[in-house]
TORTORGU-717011 format. One record per residue (C-alpha): x, y, z; residue number from 1. Coordinates in Angstrom, 3 decimals, padded with zeros to 6 digits, always signed. Example, Ala and Ser with C-alpha at 12.3 -4.5 7.8 and 13.67 -1.06 7.14 Angstrom:
% residues 2
<atom xx="+012.300" yy="-004.500" zz="+007.800" nr="1"/>
<atom xx="+013.670" yy="-001.060" zz="+007.140" nr="2"/>
% end
This chain:
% residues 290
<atom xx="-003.243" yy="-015.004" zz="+044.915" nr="1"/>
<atom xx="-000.279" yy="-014.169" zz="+042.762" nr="2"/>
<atom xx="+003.169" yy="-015.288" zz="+044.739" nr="3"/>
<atom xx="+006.438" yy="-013.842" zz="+043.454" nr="4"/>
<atom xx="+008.798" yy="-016.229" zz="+041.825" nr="5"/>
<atom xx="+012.476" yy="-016.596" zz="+043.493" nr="6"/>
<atom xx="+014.700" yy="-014.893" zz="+041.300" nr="7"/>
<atom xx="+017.071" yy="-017.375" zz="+039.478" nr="8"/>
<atom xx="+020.604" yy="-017.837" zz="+041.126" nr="9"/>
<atom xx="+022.938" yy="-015.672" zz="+038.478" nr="10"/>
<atom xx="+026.397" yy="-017.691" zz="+037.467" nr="11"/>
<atom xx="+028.392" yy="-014.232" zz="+037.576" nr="12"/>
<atom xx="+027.427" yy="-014.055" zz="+041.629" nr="13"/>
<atom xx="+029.322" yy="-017.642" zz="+042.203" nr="14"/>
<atom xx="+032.713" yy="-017.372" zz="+043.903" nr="15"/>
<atom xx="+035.506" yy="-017.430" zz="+041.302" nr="16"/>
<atom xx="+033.241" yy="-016.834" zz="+038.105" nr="17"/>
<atom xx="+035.000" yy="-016.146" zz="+034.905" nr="18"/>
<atom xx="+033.255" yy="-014.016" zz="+032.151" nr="19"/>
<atom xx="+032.894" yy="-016.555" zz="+029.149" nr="20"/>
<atom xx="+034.992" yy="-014.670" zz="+025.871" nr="21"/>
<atom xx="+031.310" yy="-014.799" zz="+023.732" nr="22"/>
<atom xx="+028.829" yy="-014.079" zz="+026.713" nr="23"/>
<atom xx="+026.197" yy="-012.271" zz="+025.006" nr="24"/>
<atom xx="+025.362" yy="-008.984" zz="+026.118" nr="25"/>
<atom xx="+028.523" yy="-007.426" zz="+025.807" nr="26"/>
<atom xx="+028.925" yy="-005.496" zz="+022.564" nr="27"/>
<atom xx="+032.343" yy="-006.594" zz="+021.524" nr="28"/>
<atom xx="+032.054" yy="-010.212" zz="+021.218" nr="29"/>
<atom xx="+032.124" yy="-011.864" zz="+017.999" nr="30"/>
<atom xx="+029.298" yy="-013.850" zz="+017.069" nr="31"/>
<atom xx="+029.996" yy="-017.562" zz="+015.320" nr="32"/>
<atom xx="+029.216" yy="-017.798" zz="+011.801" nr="33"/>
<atom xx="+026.679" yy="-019.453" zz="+010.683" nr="34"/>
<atom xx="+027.327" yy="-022.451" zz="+008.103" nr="35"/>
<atom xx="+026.055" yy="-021.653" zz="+004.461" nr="36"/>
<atom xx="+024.340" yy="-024.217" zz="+003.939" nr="37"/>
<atom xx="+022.338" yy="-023.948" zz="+007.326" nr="38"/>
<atom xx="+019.133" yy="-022.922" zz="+006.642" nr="39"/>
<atom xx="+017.555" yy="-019.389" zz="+008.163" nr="40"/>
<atom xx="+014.181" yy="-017.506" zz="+007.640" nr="41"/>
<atom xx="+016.508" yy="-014.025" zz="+008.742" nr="42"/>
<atom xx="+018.638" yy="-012.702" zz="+005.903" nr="43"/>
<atom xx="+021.369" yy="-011.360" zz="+005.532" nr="44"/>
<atom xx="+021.499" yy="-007.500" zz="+005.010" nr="45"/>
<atom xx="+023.757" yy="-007.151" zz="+002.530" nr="46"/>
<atom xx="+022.282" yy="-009.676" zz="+000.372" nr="47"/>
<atom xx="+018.784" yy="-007.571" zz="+000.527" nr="48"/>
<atom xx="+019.208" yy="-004.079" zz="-001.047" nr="49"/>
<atom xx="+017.010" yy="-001.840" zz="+000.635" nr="50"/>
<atom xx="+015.451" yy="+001.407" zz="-000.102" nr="51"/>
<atom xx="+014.968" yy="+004.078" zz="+002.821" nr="52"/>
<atom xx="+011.403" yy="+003.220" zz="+003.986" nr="53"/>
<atom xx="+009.518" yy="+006.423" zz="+004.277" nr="54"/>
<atom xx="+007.571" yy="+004.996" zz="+007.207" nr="55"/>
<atom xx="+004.536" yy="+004.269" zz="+005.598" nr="56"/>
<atom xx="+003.160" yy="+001.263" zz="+003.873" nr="57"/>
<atom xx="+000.404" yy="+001.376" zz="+001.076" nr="58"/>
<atom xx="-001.683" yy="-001.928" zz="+000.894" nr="59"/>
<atom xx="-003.191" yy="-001.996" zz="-002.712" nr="60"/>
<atom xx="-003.409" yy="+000.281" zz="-006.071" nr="61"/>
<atom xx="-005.150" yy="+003.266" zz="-007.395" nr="62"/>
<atom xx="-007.561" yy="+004.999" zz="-005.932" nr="63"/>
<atom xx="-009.055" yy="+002.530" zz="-003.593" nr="64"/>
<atom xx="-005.396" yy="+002.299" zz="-001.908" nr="65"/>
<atom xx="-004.709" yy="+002.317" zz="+001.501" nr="66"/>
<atom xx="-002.003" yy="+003.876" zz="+003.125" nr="67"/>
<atom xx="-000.771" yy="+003.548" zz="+007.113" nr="68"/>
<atom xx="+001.580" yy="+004.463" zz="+009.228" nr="69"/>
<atom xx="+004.643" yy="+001.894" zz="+009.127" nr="70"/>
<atom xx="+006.828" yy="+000.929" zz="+012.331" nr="71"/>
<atom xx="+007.680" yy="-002.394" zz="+014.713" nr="72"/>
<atom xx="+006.757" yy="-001.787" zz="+018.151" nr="73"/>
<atom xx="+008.482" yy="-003.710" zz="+021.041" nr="74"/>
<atom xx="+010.972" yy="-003.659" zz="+023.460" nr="75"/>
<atom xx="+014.691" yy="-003.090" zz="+022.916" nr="76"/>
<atom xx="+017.194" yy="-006.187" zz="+022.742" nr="77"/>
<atom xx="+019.640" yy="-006.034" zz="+025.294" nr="78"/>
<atom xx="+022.209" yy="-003.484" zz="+024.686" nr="79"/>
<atom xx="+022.197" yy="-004.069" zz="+021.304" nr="80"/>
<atom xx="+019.555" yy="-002.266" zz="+020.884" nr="81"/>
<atom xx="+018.395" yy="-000.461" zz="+023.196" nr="82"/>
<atom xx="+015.160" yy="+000.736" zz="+024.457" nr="83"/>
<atom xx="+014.105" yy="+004.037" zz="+026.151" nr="84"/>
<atom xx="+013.450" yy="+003.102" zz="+029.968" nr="85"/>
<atom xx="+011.579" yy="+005.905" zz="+030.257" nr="86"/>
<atom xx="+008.475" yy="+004.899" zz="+027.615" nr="87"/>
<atom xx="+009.486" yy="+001.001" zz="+027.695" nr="88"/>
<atom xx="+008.301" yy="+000.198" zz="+024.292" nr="89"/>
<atom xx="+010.212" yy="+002.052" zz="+020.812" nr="90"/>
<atom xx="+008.382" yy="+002.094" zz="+017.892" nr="91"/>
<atom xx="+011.102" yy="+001.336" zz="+015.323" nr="92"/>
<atom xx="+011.552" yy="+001.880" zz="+010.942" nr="93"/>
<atom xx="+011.023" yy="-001.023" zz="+009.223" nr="94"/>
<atom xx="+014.297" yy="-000.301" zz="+007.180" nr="95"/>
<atom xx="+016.146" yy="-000.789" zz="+010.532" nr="96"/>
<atom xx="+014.949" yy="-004.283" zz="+011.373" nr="97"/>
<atom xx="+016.913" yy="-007.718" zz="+010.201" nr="98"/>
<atom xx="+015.153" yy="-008.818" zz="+007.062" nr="99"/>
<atom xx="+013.104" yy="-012.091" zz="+006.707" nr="100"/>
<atom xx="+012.391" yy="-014.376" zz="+004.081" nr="101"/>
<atom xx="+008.775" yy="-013.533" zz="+003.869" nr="102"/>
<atom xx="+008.029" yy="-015.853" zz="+000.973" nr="103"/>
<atom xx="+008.539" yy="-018.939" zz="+003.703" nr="104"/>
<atom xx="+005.761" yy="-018.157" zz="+005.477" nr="105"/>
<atom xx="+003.063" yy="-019.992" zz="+003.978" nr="106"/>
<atom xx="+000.562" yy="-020.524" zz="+007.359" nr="107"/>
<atom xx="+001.837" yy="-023.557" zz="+008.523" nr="108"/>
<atom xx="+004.106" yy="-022.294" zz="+011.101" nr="109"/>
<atom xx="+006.118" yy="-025.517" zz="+009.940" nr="110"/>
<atom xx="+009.218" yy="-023.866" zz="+011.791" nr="111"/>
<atom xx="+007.409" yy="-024.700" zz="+015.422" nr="112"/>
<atom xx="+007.555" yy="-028.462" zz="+013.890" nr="113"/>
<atom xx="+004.320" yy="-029.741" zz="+015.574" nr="114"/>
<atom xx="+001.621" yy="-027.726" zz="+016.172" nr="115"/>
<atom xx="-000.987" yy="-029.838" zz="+017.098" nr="116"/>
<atom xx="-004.902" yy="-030.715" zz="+016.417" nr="117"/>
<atom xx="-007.219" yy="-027.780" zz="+016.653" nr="118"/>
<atom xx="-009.085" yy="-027.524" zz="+020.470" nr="119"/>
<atom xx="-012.635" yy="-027.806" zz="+020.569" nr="120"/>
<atom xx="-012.677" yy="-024.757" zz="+023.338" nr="121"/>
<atom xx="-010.778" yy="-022.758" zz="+020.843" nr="122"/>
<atom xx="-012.550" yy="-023.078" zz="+017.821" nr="123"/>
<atom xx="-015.266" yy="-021.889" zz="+019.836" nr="124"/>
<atom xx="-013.536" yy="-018.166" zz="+019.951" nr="125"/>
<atom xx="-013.354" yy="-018.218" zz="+015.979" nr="126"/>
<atom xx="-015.848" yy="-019.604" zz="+014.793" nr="127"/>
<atom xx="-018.020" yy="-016.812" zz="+015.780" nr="128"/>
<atom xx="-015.757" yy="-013.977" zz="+014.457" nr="129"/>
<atom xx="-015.509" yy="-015.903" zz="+011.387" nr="130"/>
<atom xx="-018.853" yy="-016.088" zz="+010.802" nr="131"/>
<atom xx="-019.630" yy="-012.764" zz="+011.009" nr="132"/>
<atom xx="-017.023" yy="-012.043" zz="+009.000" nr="133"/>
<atom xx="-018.381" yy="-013.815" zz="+006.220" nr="134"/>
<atom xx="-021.140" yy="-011.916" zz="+006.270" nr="135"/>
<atom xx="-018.803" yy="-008.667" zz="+005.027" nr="136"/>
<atom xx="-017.214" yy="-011.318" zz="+002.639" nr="137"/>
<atom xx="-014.349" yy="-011.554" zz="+004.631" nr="138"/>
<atom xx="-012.483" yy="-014.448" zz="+005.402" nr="139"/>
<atom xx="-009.844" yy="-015.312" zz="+008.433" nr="140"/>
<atom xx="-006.344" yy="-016.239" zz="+006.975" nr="141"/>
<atom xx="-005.292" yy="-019.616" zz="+007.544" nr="142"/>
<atom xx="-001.999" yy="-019.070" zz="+009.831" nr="143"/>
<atom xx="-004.501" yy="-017.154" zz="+012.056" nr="144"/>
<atom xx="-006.647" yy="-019.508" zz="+012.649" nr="145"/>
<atom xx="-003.586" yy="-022.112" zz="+013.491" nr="146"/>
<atom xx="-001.938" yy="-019.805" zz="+015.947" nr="147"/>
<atom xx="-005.508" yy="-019.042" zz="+017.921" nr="148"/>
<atom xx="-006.845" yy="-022.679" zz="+017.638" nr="149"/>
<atom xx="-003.953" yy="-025.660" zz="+017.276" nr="150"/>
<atom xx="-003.008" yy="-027.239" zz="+020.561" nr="151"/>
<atom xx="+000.824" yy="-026.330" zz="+020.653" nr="152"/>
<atom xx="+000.366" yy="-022.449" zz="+019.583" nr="153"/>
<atom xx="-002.594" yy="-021.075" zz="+020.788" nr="154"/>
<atom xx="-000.608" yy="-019.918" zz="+023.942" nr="155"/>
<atom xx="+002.773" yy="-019.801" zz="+022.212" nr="156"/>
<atom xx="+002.901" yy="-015.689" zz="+022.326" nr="157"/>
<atom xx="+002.156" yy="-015.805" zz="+025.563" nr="158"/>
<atom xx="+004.309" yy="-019.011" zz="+027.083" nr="159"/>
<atom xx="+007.462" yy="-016.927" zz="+025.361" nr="160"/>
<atom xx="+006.175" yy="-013.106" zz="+026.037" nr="161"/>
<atom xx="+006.933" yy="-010.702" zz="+028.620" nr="162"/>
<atom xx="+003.690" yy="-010.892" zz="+030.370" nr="163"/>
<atom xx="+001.682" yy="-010.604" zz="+027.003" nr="164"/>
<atom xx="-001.351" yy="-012.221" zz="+026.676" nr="165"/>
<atom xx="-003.571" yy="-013.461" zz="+023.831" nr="166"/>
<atom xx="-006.977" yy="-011.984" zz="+023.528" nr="167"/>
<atom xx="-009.385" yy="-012.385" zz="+020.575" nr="168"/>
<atom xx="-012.148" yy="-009.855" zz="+020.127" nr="169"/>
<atom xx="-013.740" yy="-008.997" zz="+016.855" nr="170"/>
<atom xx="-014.284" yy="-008.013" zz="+014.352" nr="171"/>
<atom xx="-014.462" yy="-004.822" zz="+014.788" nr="172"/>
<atom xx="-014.704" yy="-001.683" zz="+012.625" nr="173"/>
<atom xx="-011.835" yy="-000.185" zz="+010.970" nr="174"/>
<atom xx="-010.961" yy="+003.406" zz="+012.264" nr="175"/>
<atom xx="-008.944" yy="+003.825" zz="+007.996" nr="176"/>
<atom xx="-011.446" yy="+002.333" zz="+006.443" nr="177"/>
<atom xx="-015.354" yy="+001.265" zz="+007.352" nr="178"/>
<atom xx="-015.750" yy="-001.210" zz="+005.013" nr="179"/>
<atom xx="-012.621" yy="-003.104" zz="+006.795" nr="180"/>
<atom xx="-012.805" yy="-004.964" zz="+009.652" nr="181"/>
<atom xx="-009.853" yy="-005.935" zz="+012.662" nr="182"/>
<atom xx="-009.774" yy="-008.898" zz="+015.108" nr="183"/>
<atom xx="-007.757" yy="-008.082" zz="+018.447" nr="184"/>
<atom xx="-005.316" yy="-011.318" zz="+018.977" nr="185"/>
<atom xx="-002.926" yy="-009.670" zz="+021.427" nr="186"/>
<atom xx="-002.047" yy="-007.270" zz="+023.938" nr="187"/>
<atom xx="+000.813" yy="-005.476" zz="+026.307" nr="188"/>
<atom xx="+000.192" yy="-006.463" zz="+030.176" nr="189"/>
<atom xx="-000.579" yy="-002.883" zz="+030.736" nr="190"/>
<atom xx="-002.848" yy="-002.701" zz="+027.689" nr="191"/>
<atom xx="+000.079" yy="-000.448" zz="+026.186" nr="192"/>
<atom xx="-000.228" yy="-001.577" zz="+023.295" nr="193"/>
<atom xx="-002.301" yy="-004.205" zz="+021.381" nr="194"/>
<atom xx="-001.830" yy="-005.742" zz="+017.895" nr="195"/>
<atom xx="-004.820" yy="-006.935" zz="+015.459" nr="196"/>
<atom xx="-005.400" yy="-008.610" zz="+012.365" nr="197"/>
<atom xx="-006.018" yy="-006.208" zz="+009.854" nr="198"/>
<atom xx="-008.937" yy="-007.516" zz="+007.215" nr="199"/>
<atom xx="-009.206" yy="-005.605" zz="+003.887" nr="200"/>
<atom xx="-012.750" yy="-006.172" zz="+002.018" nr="201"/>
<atom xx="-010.402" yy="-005.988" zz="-001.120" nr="202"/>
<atom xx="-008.822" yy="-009.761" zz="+000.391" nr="203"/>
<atom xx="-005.694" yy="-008.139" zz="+001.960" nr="204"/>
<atom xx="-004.427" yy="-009.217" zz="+005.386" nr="205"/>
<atom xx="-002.009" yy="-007.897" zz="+007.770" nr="206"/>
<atom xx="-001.337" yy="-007.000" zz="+011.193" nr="207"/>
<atom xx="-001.169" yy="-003.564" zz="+013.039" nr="208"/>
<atom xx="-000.345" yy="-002.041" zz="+016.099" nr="209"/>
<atom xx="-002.087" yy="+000.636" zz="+018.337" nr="210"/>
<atom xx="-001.867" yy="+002.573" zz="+021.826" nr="211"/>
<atom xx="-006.040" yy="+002.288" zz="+021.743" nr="212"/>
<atom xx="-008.181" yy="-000.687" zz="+022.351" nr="213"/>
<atom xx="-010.550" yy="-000.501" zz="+020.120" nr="214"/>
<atom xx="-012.490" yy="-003.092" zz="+022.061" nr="215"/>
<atom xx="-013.749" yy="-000.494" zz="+024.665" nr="216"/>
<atom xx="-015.552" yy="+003.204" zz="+024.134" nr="217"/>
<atom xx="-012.697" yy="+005.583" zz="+024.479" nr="218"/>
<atom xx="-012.770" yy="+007.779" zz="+027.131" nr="219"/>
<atom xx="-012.709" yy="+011.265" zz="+027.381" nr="220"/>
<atom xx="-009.166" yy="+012.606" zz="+028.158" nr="221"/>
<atom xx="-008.507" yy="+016.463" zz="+028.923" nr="222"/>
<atom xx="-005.142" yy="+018.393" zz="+028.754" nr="223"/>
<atom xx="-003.576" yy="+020.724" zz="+031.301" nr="224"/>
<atom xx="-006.026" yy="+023.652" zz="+030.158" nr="225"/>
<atom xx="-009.378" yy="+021.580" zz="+030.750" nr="226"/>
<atom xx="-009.743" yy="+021.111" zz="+026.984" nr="227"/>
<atom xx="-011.032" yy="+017.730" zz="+026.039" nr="228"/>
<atom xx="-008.177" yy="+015.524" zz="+023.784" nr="229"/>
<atom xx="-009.295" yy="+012.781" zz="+021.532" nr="230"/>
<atom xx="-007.819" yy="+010.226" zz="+022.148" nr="231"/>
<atom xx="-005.715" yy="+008.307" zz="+019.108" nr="232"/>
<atom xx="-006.995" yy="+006.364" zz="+016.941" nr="233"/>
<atom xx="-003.867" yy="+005.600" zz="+014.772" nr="234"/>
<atom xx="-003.034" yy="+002.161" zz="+013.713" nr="235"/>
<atom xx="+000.315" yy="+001.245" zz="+012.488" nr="236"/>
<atom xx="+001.166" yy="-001.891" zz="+010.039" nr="237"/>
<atom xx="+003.754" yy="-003.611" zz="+011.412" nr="238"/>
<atom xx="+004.088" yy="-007.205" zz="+009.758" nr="239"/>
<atom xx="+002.653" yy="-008.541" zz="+006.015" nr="240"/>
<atom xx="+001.135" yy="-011.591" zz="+008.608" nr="241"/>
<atom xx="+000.148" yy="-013.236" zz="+011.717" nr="242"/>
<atom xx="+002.978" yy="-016.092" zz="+011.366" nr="243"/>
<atom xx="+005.316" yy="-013.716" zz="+010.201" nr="244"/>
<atom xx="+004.731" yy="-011.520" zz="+013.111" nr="245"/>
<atom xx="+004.603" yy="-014.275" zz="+015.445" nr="246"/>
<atom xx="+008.550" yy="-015.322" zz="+014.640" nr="247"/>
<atom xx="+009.519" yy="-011.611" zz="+014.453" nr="248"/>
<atom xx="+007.868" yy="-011.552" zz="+018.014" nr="249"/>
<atom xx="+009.960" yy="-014.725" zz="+019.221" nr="250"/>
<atom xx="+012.690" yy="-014.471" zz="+018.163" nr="251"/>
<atom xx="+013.199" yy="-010.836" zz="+020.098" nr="252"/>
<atom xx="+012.053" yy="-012.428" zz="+023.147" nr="253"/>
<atom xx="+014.376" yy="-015.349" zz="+022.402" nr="254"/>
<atom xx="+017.209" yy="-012.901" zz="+022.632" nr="255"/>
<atom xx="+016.106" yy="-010.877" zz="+025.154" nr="256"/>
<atom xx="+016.246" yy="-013.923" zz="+027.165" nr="257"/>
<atom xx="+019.527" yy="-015.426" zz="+026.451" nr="258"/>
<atom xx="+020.750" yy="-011.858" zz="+027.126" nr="259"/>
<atom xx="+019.316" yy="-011.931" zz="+030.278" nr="260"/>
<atom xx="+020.859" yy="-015.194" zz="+031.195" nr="261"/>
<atom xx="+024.038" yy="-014.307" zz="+029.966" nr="262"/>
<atom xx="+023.847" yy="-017.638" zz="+027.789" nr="263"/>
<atom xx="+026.638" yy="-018.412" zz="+025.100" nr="264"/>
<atom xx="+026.908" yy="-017.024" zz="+021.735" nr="265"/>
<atom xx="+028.142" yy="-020.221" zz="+020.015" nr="266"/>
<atom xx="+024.990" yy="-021.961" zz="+021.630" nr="267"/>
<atom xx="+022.761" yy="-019.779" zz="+019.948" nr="268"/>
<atom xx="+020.220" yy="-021.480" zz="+017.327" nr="269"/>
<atom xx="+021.169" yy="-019.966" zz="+013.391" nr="270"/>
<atom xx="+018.185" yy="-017.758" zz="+013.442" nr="271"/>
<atom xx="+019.428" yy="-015.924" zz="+016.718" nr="272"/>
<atom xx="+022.453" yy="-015.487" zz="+015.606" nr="273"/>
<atom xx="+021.585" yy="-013.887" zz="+012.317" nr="274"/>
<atom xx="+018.850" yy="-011.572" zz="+013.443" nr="275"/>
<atom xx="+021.544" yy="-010.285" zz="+016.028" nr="276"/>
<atom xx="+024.601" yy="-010.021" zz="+013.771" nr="277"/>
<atom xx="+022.194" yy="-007.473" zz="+012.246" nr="278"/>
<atom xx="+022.570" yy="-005.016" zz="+015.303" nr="279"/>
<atom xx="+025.981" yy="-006.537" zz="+016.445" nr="280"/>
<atom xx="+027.519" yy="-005.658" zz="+013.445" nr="281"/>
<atom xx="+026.680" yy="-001.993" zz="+013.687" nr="282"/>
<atom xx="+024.124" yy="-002.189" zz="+010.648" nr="283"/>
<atom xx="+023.745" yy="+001.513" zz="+009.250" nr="284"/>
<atom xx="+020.210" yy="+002.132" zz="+009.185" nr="285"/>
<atom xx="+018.929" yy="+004.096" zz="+012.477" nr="286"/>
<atom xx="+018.228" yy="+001.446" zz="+015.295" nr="287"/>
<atom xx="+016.239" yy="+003.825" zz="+018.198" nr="288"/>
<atom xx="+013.174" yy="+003.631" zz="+018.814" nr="289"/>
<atom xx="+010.819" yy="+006.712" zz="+017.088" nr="290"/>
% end
């Protein structure tokens, strides 16, 4: 039986409540600056120059190249950026999305700090994938195996998520390529949307997004004339890896949260403040969901 919570008692509904000057949420409030010599896995924009991405991203060379579809899917953050109520989800350019230092993540997830001995009950749900992977010569990347399997991640997505929930199923087949393989690791509440790890048999890894579950049959779906649709089968790269994803993920829902609880700019952590000094600061590059 699933009880609703209480809702949390709101500081702006007490008698005589003040609006802090740097209450996040409110679009003209200046963010604190962060130290230089604090360190931060977000960039800075201007010290990235950055090419108009044309919305697609090609993972290897020549012939045997493969090309997808290129966009972050999620929610908006706060008025900052914000969604479209109507569709709940905005699929946006990678060009419009703060920068991170992708060369820090090495599979460790060593920003967590501790992250805990592997569980017997989880190594249960890879070791079967991975074994049938290695019978395509394919091999699961290290960071995924951490973030499925090591006591203090394997429900990290979902402890810090809007309702999302961690599912592995695989591998499946590739709908771009047969000779590739995915692994489902995630999924909307709704089944919206659901992320995989992408396996190339050329050693590439990544992870993409998709309206269809890939674990099921599709259904048959008809339009207003009785014609039968197919449904999509599009997938969409959306990070260069799982860990990298994962703190992309994270750090949105971070936001979204202290946004929510109208918490205090100047008590934001380094990393907050710099991924939202990226939309605070009216960055150039479009922002609204696609």
């Amino acid at each position: 039986m699933s009880v609703r919570a209480l809702p949390k008692p709101r500081p702006e509904d007490e008698p005589g409540y003040v609006q802090p000057a740097d209450e996040l949420g409110r679009l003209d409030i200046r963010l604190p600056e962060i130290p230089p010599a604090t360190a931060t896995r977000v960039l800075a924009t201007s010290l990235l120059p950055r090419e108009a991405h044309d919305g697609f991203q090609t993972i290897g060379d020549g012939p045997g190249s493969l090309r997808l579809p290129a966009s972050w899917v999620a929610c908006g953050i706060g008025p900052y950026r914000p969604r479209d109520w109507l569709q709940g989800y905005g699929a946006y350019p990678l060009d419009s999305l703060p920068p991170l230092d992708e060369v820090s993540f090495v599979g460790d997830f060593a920003w967590i700090g501790e992250i805990g001995d592997p569980l017997d009950y989880r190594i249960a749900v890879t070791d079967p994938i991975a074994a049938e992977l290695a019978e395509a010569g394919l091999t699961l990347p290290a960071d995924f195996v951490a973030l499925i399997t090591r006591a203090n991640l394997h429900r990290l997505l979902d402890t810090k998520g809007a309702g999302n929930w961690t599912d592995v199923v695989g591998p499946l087949p590739s709908p771009a390529d047969s000779s590739d393989r995915m692994v489902l690791f995630f999924r909307d509440q709704q089944s919206c949307v659901m992320w995989y790890l992408y396996l190339r048999h050329s050693g590439e890894s990544f992870v993409v997004w998709s309206y269809q579950d890939f674990t099921r049959e599709p259904k048959l779906r008809y339009n207003q004339d009785g014609e039968v649709v197919t449904p999509r089968q599009a997938i969409n790269w959306c990070a260069p890896s799982v860990e990298s994803f994962a703190y992309r993920y994270l750090i949105e829902e971070r936001l979204n949260a202290a946004i929510r609880d109208k918490e205090r700019a100047k008590d934001l952590a380094p990393e907050l403040v710099a991924y939202l000094a990226h939309y605070a600061s009216g960055c150039p590059e479009k922002q609204t969901g696609i």
